[in-house]
C-alpha positions as CSV (number, residue, x, y, z in Angstrom):
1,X,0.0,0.0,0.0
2,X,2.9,2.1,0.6
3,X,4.6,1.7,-2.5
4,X,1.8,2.4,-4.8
5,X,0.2,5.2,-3.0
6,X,3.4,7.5,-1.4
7,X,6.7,5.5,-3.2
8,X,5.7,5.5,-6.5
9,X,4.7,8.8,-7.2
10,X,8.1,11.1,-7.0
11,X,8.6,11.9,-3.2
12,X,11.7,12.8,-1.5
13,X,14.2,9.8,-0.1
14,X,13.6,11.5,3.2
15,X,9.8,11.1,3.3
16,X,9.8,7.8,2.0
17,X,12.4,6.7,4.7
18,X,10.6,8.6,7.7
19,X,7.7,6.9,6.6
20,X,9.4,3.3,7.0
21,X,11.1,4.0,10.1
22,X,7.6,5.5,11.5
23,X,5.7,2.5,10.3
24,X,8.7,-0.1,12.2
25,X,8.6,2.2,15.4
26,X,5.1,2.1,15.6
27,X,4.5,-1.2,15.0
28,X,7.4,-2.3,17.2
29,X,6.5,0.1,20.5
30,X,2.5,-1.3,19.5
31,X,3.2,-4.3,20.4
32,X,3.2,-3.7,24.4
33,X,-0.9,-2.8,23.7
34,X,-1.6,-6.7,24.3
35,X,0.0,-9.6,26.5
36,X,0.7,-11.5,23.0
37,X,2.1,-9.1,20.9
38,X,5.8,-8.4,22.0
39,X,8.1,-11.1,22.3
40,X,9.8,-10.2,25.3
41,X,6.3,-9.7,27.0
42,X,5.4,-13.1,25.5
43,X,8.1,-14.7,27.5
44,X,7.0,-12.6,31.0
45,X,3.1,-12.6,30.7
46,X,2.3,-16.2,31.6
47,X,4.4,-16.4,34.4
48,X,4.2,-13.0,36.1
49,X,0.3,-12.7,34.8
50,X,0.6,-10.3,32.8
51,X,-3.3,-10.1,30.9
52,X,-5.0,-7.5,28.7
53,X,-5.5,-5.0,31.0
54,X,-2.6,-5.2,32.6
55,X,-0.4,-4.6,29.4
56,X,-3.1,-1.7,28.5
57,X,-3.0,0.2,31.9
58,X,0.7,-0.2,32.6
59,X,2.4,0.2,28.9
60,X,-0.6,0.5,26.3
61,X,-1.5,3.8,27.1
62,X,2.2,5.1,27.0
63,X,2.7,3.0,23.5
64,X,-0.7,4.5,22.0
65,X,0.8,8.0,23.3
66,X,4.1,7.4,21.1
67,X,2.5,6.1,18.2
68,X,0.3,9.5,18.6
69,X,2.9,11.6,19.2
70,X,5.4,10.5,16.8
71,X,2.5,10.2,13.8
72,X,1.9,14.0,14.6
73,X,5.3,15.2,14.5
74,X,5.9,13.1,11.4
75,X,2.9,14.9,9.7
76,X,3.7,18.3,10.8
77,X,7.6,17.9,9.7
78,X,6.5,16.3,6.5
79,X,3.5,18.5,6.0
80,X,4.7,20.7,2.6
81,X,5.6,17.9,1.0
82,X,2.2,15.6,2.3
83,X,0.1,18.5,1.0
84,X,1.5,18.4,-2.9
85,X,0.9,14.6,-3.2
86,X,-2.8,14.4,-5.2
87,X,-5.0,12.2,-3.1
88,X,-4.9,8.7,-4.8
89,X,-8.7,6.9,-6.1
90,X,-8.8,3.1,-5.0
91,X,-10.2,1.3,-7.9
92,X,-11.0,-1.7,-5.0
93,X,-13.3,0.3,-2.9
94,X,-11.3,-0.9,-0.5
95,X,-12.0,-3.0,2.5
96,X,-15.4,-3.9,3.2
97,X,-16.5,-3.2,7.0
98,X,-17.5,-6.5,7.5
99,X,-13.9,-7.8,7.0
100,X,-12.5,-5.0,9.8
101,X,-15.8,-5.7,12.4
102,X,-14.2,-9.5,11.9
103,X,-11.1,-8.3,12.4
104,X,-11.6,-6.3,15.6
105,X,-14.1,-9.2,17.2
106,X,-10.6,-11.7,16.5
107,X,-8.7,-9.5,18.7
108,X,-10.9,-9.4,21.4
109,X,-12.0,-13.5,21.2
């Protein structure tokens, strides 16, 4: 999705790289929103019982914070050059509500 709607159409190296490194840190530091996420969590939650709302109230919150934050910053630092890119039409429609209500019900089951 990336590729076709930012690094195919002519923007800088330094947006296309601030986008990847946004996308690794968020997804990375996102991974402390759940007990089953994060590796190292993984290998902590069992034993010290670590659940859902554990991992939510102690580190989620800070983790959604970053992700936030950092998305903001990004945007604002990047904003010239994220306002000159036309908006891109999705030929797919793209993705049907169903499939992301199904999605979202997984993650809580």
């Amino acid at each position: 999705m990336l590729k076709r709607r930012y690094f195919d159409r002519e923007i800088s190296r330094r947006l296309a790289y601030a986008t990847l490194g946004l996308l690794f840190v968020n997804v990375s530091i996102g991974g402390t929103l759940t007990h089953f996420a994060a590796p190292p969590v993984l290998m902590v939650a069992g034993k010290w019982n670590w659940g859902m709302a554990f991992m939510f109230e102690t580190f989620g919150w800070r983790a959604a914070g970053a992700c936030g934050m950092s998305t903001i910053l990004f945007t604002m630092f990047f904003q010239k050059e994220l306002s000159q890119l036309e908006p891109v039409r999705d030929e797919s429609g793209g993705v049907p509500v169903w499939l992301t209500a199904l999605h979202v019900l997984f993650f809580w089951l």
